[in-house]
C-alpha positions in Angstrom: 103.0 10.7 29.3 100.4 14.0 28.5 98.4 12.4 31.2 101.0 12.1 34.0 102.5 15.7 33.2 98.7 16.9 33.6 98.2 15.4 37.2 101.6 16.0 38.5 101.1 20.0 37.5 98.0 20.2 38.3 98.4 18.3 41.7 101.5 20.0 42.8 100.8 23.3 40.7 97.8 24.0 43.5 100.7 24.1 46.1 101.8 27.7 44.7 98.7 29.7 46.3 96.3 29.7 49.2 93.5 29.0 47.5 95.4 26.5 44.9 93.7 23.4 47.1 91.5 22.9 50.0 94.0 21.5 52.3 95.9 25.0 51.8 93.1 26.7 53.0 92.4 24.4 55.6 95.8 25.0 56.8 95.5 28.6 57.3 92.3 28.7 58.8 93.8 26.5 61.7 96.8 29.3 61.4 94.8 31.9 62.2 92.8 29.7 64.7 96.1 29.3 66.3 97.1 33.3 66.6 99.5 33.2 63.6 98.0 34.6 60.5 99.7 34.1 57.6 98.6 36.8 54.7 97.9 35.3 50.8 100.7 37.0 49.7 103.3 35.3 52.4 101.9 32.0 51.9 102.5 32.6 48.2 106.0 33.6 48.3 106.6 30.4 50.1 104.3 28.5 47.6 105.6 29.5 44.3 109.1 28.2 45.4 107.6 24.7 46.5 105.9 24.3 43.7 108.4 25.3 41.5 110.8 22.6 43.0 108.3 19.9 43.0 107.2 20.2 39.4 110.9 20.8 38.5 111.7 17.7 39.7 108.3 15.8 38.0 109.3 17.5 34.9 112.7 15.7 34.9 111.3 12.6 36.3 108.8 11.9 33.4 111.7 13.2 30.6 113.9 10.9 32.2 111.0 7.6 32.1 109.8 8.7 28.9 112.5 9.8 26.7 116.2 8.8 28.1 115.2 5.4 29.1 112.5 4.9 27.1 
């Protein structure tokens, strides 16, 4: 169980900033490419929420597998 609650935050944790993972930065370089920047701290405001909600939901997930139906 330690070992899926360690990929899931750390996989869906890097979602919270720019520079969390390489496919965020990848996707404002082609942003800005595009003529719509998009500054650290709006792509974090954005980022904190999604990442909250996704490791929210892993959080009940893996209490759910591996304590209420365990």
């Amino acid at each position: 169980m330690l070992w899926w609650a360690l990929a899931l935050g750390a996989d869906l944790g890097g979602n919270a900033t720019a520079v969390g993972a390489a496919a965020n930065v990848v996707i404002l370089g082609l942003a800005e490419r595009a003529g719509q920047r998009i500054s650290f701290w709006q792509f974090t405001k954005y980022g904190l929420v999604a990442a909250g909600v996704t490791v929210g939901i892993s959080a009940v997930y893996l209490w759910l597998r591996y304590f209420a139906f365990a």
